[in-house]
DODRENVO-986567 format. One line per 8 residues: for each residue z, y, x of N, C-alpha, C, O. Coordinates in steps of 0.001 Angstrom, whole numbers, plus 500000, padded with zeros to 6 digits. Last residue first. Example, Ala and Ser with C-alpha at 12.3 -4.5 7.8 and 13.67 -1.06 7.14 Angstrom:
REM DODRENVO-986567
507080 497750 512850 507140 498940 513670 507870 500030 512900 508039 501138 513409; 507800 494310 513190 507800 495500 512300 507800 496700 513200 508465 496681 514236
***
This chain:
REM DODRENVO-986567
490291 497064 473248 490477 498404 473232 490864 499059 472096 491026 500279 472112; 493040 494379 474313 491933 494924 473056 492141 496540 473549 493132 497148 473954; 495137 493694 475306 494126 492939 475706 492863 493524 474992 491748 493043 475192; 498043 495596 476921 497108 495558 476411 495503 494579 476301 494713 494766 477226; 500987 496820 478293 499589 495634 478786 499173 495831 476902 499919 496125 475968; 503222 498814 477687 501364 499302 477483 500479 497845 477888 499257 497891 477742; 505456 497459 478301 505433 497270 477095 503488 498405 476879 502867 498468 475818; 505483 495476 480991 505491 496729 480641 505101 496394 479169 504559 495342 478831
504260 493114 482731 503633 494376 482697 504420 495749 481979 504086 496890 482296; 506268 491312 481394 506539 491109 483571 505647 492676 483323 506328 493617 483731; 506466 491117 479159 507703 490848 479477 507670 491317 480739 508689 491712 481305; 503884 491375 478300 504740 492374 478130 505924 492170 479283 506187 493012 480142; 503689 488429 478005 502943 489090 478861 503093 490582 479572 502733 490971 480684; 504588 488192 475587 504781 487198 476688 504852 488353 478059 505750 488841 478745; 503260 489910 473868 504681 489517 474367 505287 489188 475166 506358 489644 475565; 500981 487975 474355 500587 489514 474584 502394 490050 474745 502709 490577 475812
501403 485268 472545 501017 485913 474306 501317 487127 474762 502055 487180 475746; 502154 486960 469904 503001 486083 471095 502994 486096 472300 503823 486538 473096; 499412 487803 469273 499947 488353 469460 501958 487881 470487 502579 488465 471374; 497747 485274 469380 497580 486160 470411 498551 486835 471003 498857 486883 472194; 499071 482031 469244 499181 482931 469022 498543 484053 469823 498712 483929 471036; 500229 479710 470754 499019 479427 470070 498415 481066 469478 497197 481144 469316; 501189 479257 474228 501629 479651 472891 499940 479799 472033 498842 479944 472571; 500874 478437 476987 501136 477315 476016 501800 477808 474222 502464 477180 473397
500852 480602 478325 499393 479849 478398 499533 478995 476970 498669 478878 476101; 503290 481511 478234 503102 481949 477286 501179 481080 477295 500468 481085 476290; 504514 479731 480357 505113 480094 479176 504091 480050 477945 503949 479199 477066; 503529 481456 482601 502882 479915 482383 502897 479338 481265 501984 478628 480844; 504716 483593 482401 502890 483575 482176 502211 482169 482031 501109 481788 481637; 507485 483052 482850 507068 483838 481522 505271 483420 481121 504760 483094 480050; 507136 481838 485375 507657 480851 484046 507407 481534 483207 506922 480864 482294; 506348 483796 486862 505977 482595 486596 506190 482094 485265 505420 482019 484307
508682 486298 486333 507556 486102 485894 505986 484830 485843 504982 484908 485135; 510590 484354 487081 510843 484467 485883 509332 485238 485509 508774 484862 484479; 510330 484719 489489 510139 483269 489530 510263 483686 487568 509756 482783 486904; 510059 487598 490591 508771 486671 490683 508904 485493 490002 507837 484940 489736; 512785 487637 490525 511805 488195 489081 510912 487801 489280 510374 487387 488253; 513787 486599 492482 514388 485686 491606 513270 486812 490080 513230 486504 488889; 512372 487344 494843 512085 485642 494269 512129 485765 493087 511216 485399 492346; 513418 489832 494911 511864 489783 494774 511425 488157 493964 510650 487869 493052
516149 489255 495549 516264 489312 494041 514236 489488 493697 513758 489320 492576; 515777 487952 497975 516228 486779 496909 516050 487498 495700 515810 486825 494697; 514802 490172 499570 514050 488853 499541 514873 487921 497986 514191 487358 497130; 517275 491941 499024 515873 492200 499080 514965 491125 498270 514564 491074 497108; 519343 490168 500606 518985 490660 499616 517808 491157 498902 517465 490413 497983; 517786 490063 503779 518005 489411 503017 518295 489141 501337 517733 488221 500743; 515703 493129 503562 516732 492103 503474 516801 491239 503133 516113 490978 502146; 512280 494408 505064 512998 493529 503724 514252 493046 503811 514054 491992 504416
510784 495135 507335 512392 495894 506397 513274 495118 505472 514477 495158 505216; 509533 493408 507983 510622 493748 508768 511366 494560 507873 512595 494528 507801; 506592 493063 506907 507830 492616 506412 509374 492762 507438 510205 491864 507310; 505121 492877 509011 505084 493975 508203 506263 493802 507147 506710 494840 506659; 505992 492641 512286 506117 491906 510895 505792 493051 510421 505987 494118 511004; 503926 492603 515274 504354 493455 514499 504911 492765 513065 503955 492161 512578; 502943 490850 516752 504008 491192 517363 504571 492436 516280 505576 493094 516549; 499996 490884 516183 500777 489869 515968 502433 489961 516110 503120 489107 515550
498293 492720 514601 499032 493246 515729 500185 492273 515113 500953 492471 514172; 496597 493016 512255 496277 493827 513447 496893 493855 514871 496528 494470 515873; 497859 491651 510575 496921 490988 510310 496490 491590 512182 496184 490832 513102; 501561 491772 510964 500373 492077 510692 499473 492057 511088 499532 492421 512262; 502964 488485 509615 502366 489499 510331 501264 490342 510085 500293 490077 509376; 505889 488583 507519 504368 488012 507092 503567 489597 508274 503532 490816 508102; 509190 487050 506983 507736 487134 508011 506685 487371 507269 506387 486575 506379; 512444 487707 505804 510970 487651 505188 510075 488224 506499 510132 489362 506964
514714 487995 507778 514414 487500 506368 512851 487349 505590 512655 486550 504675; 513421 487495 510964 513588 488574 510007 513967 487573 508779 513540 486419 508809; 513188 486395 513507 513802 485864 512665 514282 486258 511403 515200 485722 510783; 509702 486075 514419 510270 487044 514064 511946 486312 513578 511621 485224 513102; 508120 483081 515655 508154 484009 514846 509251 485020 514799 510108 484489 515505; 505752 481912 518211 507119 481875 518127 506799 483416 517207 506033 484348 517453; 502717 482786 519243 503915 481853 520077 505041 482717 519485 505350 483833 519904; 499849 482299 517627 501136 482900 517556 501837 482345 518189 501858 481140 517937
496449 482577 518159 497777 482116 518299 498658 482806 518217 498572 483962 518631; 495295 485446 515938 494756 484273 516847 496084 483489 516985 496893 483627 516067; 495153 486908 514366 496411 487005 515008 496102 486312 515870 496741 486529 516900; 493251 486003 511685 493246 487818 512792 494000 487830 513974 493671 488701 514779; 493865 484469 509930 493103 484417 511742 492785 485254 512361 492148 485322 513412; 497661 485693 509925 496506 485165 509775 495388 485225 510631 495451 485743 511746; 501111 484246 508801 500366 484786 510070 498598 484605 509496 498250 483645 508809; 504467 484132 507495 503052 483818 507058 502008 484589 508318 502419 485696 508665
507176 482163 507642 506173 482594 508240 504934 482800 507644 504276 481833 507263; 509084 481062 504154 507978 480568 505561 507226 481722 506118 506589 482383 505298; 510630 482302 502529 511102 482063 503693 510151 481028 504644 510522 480392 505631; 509787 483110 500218 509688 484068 501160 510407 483570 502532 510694 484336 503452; 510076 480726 498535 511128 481827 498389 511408 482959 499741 512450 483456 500170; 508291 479401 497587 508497 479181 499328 509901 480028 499541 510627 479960 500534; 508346 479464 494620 508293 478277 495645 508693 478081 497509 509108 477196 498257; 508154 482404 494129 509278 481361 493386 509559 480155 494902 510443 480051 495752
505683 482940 495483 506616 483502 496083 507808 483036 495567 508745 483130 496360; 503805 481553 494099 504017 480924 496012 505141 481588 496291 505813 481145 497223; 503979 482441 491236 504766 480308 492068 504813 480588 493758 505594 480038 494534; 502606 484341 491838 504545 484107 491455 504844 482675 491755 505730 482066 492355; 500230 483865 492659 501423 484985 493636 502581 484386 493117 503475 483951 493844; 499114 481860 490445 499642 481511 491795 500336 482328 492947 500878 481811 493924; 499338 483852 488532 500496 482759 488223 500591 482091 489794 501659 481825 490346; 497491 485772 489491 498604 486071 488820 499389 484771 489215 500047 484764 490255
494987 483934 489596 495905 484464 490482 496887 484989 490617 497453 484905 491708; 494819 483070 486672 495037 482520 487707 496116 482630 489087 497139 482076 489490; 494099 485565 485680 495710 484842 485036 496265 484001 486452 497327 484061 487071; 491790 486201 486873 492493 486539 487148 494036 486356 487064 494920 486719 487840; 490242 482964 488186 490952 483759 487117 491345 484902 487523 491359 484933 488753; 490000 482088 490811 488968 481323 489727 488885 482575 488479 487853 483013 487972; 491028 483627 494120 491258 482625 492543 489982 482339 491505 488876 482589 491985; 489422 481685 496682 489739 483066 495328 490008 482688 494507 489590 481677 493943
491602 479724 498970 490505 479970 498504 490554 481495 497312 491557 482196 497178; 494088 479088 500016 493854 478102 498919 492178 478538 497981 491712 478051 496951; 494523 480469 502021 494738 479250 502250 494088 478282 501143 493697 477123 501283; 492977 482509 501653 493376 482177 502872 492988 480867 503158 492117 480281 503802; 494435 483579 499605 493326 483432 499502 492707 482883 500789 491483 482943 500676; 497540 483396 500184 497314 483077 499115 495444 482613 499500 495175 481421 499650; 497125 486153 502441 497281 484919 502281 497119 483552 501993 496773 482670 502779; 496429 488041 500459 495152 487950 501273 495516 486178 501734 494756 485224 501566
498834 488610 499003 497556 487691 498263 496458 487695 498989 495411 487398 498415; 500441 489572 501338 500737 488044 500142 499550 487288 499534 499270 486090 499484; 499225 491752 501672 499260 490533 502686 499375 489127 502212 498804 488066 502465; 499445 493545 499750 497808 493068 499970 497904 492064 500461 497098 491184 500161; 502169 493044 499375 501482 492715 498285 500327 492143 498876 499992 490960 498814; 502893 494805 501626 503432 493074 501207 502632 492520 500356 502333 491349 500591; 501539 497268 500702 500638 496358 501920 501337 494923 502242 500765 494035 502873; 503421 498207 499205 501848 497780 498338 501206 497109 499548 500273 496344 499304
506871 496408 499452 505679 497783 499991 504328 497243 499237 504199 496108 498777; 509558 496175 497721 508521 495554 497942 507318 496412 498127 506796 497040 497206; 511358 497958 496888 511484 498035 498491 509974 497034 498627 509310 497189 499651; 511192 498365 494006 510772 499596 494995 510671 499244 496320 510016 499978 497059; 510957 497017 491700 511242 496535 493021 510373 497709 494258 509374 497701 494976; 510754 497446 489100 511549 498116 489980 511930 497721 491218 513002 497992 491760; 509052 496319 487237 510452 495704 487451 511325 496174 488538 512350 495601 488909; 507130 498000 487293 507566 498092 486276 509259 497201 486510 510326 497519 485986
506061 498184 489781 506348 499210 489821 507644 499049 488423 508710 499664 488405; 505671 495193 490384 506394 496124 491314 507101 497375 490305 508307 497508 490101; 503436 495008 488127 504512 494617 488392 505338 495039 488958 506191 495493 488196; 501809 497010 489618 502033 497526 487987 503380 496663 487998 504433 497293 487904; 500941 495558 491859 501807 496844 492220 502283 497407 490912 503150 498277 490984; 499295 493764 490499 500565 493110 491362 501949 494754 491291 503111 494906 490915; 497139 494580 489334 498150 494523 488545 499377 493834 489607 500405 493429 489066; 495922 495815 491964 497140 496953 490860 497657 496069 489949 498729 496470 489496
496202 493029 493513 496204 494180 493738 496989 495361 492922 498145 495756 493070; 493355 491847 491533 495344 491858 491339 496100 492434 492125 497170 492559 491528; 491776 493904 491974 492483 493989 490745 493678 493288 490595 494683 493616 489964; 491138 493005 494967 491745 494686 494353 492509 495002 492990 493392 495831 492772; 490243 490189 493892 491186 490681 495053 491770 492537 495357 492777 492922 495951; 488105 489636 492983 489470 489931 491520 490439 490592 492832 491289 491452 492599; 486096 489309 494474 485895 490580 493718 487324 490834 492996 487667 491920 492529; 486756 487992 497599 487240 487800 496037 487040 488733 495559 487797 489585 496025
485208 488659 500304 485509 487420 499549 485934 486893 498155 485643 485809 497648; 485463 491421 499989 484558 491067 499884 484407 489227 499581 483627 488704 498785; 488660 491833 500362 487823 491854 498668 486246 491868 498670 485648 492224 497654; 489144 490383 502427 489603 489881 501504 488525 489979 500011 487995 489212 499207; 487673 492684 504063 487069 491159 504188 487407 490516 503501 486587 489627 503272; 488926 494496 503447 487595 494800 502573 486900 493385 502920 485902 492948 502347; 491653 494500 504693 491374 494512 503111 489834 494269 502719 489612 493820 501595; 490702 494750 507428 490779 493427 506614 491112 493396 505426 490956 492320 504850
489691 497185 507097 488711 495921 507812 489130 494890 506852 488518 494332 505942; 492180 498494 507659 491090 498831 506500 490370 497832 506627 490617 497304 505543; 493652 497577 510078 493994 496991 508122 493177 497467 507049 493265 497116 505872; 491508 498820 511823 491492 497145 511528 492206 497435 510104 491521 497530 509086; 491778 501554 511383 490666 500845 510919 490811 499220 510803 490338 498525 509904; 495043 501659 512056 494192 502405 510376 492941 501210 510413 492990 500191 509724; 496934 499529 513806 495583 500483 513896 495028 500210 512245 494753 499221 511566; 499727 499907 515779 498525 499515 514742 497294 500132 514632 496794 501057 515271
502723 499340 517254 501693 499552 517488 500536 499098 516307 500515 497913 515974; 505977 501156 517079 505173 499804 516398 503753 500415 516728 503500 501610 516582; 507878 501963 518855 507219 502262 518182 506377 501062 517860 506273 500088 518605; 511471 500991 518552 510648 501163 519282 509295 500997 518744 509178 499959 518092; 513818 502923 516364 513716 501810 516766 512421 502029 518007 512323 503174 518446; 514292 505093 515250 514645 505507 516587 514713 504353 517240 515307 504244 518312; 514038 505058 512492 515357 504571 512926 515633 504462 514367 516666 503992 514843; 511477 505057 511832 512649 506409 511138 513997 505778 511214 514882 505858 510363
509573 505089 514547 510147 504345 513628 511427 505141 513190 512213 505717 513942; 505677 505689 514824 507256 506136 515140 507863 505504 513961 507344 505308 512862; 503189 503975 515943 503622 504320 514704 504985 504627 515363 505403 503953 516304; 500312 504355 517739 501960 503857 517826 502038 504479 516998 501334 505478 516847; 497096 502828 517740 498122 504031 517576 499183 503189 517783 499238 501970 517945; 493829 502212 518066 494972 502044 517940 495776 502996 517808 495299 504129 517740; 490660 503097 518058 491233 502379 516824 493053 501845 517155 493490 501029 516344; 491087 503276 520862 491557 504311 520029 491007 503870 518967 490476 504938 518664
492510 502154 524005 491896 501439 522271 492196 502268 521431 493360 502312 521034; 493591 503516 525495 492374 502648 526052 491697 501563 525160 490884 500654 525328; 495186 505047 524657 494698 505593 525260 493318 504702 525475 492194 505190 525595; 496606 504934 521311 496638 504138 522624 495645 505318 523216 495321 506302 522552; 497999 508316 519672 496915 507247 519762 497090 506099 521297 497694 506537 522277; 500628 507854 517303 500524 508031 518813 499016 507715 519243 498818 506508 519101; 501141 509108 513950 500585 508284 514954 499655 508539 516325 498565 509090 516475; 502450 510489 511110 502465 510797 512406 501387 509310 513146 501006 508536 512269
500905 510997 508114 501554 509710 509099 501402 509861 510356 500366 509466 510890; 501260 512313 505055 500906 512489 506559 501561 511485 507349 502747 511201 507181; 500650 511944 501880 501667 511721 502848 500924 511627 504326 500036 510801 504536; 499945 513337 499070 499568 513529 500061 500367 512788 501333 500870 513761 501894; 499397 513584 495776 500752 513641 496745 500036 513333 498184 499034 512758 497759; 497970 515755 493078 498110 514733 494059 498843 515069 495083 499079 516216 495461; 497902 517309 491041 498970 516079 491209 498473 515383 491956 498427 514193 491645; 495899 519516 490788 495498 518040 491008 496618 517329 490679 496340 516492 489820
498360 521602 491252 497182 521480 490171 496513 520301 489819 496483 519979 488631; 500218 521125 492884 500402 520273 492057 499102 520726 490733 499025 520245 489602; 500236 518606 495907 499039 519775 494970 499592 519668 493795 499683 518542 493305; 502750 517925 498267 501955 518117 497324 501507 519017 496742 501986 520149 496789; 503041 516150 501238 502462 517682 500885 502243 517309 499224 501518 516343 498984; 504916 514798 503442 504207 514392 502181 503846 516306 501736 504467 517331 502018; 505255 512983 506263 505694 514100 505832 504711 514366 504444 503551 513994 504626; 506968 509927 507280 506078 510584 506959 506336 511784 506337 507445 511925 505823
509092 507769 507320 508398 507805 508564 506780 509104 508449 505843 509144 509247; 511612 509552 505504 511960 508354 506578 510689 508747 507710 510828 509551 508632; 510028 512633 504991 510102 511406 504351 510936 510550 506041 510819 510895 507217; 510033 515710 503834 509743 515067 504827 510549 513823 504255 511418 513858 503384; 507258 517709 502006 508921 517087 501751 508870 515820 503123 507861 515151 503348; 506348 520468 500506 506504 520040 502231 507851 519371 501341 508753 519801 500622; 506896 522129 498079 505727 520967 498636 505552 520585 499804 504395 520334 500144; 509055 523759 498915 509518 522577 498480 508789 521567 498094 509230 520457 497795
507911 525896 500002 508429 524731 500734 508719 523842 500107 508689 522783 500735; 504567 526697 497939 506056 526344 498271 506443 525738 499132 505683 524836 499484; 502061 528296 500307 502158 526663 499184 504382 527157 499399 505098 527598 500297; 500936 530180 501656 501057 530102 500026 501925 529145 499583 502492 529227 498493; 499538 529096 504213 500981 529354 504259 501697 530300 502610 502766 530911 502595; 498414 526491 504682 498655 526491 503278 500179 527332 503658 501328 526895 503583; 497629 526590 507538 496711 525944 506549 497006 526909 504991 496245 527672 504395; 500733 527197 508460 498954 527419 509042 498028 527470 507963 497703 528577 507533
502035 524988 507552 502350 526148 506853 501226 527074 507755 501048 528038 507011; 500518 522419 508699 501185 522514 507072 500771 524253 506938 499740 524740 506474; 501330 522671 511670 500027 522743 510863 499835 523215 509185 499167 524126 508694; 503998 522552 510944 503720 523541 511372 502065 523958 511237 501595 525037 510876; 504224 520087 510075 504564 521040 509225 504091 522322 509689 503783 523177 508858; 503709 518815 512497 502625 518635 511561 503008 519492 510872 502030 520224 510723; 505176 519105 514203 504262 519865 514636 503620 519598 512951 503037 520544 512420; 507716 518329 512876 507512 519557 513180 506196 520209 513099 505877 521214 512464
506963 515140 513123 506902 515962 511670 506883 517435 512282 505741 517879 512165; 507760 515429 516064 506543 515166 515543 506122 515409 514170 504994 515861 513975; 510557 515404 516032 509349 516665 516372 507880 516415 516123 507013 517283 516017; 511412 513837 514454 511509 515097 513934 510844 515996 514699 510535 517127 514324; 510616 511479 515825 509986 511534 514847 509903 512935 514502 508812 513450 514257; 510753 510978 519209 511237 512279 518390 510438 512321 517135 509516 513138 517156; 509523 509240 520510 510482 508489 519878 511059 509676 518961 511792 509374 518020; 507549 510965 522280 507162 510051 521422 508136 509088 520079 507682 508495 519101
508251 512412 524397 508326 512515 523213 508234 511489 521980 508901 511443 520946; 507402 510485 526586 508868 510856 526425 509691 511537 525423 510914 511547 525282; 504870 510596 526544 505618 509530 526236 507503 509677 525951 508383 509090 525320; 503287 513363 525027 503332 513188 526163 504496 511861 525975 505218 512149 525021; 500773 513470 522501 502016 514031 522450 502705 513175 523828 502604 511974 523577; 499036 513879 520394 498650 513758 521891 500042 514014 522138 500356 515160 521820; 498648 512425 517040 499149 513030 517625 499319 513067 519553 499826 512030 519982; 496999 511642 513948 496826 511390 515164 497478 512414 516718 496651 513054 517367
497802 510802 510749 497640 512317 512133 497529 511797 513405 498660 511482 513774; 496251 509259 508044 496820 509131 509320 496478 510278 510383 495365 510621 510782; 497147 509992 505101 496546 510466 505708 497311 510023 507827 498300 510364 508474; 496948 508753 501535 497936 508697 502927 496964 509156 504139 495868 508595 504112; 497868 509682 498653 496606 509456 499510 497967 509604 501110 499026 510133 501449; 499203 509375 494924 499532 509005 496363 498162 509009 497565 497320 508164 497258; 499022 510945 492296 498080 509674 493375 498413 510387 494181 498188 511584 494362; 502418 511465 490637 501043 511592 490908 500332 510448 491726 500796 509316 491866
504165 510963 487970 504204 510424 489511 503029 510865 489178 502507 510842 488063; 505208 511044 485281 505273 511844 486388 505070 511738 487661 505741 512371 488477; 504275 508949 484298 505447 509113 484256 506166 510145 485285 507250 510084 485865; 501216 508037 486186 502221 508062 485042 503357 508456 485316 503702 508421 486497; 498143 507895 487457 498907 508579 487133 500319 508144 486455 499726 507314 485766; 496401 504459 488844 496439 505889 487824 497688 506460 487569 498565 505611 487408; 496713 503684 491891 497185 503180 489846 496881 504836 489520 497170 505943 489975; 494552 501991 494335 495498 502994 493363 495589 503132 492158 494727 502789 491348
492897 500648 495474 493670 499915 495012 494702 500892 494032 495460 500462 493163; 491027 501571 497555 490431 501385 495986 491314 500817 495017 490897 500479 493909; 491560 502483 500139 491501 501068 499750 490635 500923 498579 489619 500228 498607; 492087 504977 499691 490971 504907 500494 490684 503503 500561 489587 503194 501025; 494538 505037 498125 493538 505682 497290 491987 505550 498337 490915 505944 497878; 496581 503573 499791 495519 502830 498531 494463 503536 498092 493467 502943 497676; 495838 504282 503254 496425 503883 502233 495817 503396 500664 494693 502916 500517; 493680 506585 505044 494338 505403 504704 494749 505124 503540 494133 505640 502607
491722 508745 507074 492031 508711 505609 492407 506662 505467 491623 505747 505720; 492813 510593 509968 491690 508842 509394 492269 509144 507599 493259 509801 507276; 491943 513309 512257 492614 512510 510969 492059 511156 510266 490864 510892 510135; 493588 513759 515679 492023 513554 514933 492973 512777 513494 494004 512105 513482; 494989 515275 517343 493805 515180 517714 492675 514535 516637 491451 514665 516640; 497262 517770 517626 496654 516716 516433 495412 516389 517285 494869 517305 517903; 498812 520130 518470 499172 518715 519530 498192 517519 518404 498556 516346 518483; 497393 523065 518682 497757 521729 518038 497337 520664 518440 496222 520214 518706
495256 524814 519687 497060 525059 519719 498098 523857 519618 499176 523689 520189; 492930 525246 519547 493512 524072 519451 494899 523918 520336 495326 523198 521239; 492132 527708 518768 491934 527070 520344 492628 525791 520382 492864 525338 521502; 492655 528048 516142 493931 528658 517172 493274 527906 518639 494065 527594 519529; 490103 527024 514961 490390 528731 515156 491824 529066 515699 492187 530242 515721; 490616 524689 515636 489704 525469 515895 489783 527040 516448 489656 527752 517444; 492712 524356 513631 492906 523955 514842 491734 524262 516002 491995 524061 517188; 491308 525348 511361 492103 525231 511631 492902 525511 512713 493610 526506 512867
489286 522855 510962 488778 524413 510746 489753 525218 511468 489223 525925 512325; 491271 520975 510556 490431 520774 511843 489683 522330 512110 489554 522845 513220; 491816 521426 508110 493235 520766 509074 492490 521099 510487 493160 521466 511452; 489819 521609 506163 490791 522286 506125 491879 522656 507763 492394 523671 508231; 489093 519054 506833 488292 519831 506983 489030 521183 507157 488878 521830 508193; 491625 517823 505093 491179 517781 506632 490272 518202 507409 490340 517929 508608; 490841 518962 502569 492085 519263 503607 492257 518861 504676 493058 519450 505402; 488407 517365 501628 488698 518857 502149 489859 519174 502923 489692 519705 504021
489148 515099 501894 488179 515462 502500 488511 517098 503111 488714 517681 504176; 490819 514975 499792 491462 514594 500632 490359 514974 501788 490952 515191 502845; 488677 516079 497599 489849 516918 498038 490651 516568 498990 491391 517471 499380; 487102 513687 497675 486792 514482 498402 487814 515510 498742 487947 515878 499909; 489373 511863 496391 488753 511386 498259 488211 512950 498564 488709 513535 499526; 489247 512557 494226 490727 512786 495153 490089 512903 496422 490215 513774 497283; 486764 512228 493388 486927 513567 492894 488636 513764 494645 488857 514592 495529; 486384 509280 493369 485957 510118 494333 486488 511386 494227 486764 511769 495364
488474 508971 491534 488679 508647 492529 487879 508855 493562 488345 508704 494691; 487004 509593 488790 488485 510432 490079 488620 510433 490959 488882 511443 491612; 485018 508144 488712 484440 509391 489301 485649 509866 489804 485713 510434 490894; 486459 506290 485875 485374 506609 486662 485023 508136 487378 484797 509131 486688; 490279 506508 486028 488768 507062 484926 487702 507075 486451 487920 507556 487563; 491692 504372 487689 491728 505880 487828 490337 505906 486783 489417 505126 487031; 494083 501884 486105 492804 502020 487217 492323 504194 486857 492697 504937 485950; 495649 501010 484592 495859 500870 485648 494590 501606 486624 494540 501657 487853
494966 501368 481446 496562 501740 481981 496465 501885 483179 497085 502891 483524; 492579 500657 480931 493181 501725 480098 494407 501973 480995 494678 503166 481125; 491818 498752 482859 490993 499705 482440 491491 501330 481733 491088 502485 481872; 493984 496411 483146 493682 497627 483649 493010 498908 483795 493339 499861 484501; 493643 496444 480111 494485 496591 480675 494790 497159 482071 495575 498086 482275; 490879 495066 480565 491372 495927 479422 492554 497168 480012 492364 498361 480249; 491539 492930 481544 490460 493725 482543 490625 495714 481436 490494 496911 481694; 492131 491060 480482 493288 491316 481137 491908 492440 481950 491675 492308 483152
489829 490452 478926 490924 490433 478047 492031 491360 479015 492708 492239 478483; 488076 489433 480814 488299 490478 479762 488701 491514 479598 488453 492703 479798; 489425 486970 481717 489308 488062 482745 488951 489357 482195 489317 490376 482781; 491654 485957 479038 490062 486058 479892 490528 487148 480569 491443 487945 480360; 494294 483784 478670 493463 484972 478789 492774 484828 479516 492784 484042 480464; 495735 480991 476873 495272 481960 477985 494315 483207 477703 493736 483462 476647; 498407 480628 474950 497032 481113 474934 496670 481700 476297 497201 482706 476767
***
């Protein structure tokens, strides 16, 4: 039995998507604390090596999952840091300064809501439950939509920029309205089969891809079944680049390529292992075959089983 866009709209409605109005309700409290951050830095004469904040990641995308299981909403906040070149590879001083802003701001808050991360320093509220992650970044000097990103391996800094990957999410989901919604149900997958190393911006890239090449999906089932066949089928081992990158001379030899959209010389897929990459195939390819599976059962309740199998035992097609 297939499903309607509905039917599977349900589902995210009840399980995946934030109640109407939260999601402004976060943005503005993410508002405030950088209002907060800059008030601040003001009133010490600007003591602080910060020069300016961008609001990023999913909850400024529109792509964020609602609450569960004790996890709060995630907001990612890019710091913009003046910090002289020779510093620049000192992640731990660069978290410094920001903590040090941190306990300025919010010198109430527990330490143990300051938690420092591989490439970021994370604050949480826990009245709201919201998580907060700070993202050090270098600004260019002579393209400030750019930055250097520090690498939590003392590798060499990766260059990007907040506003272009905001850009090109919103050129995707201005081309495909379903393009945010598979989106969370992609990351509901992720989240439910535990593929923690697969990042939510592999995801956006995969199915900006996908749409790229072969147009919007039609469905949402649709698009569903065509992420898991392209990623069963190519098994993450073709290059993926897009017309953002203009020419490419010569790819990465990483286990899994897919550039970023902003900065050709960057994989966003560089962490992935080899491992990694084969066990992402090998549940992508079983959630194929489960959804294609279940198109061909006569039954609702069967489907909906089916369907269970890759979402979690809450998918849902009825309110």
């Amino acid at each position: 039995m297939m499903l309607t866009d509905s039917q599977i709209k349900v589902f995210v409605s009840k399980v995946l998507k934030l109640p109407p109005g939260k999601r402004a309700e976060y943005l503005r409290q993410v508002d405030y604390l950088i209002e907060r951050f800059e008030k601040k830095m003001k009133e010490d004469d600007s003591s602080f090596a910060v020069s300016k904040f961008r609001k990023t990641g999913s909850l400024r995308k529109g792509t964020v999952l609602k609450p569960r299981d004790g996890h709060g909403v995630d907001a990612d906040i890019a710091v913009e840091l003046d910090f002289p070149e020779e510093k620049r590879y000192d992640l731990d001083l660069l978290h410094d300064e920001i903590v040090e802003l941190l306990v300025a701001v919010y010198p109430q808050k527990d330490p143990e809501d300051f938690k420092v991360q591989p490439r970021t320093l994370g604050i949480h509220f826990r009245e709201s439950g919201l998580d907060v992650d700070l993202v050090p970044i270098i600004p260019v000097p002579d393209d400030l939509d750019y930055g250097w990103q520090p690498s939590s391996k003392g590798e060499a800094l990766v260059k990007t920029s907040v506003p272009g990957q905001l850009a090109f999410i919103k050129s995707r989901n201005d081309a495909d309205p379903r393009y945010r919604t598979l989106v969370r149900l992609l990351k509901r997958w992720r989240n439910h089969q535990e593929l923690d190393h697969l990042r939510s911006f592999t995801i956006e890239l995969l199915l900006a891809a996908l749409q790229d090449g072969e147009g919007p999906a039609g469905r949402l089932e649709d698009g569903l079944i065509r992420f898991f066949r392209f990623v069963a089928q190519t098994e993450l081992k073709e290059p993926i680049s897009f017309p953002e990158n203009g020419e490419v001379n010569g790819f990465p030899s990483d286990p899994v390529v897919i550039l970023d959209p902003v900065n050709e010389k960057n994989n966003a897929a560089a962490r992935l292992t080899k491992e990694e990459r084969e066990e992402i195939v090998e549940i992508a390819t079983t959630a194929w075959e489960t959804l294609s599976a279940a198109q061909y059962l006569a039954g609702k309740g069967e489907t909906v089983e089916y369907w269970r199998e890759v979402f979690g035992r809450s998918f849902v097609i009825e309110e």
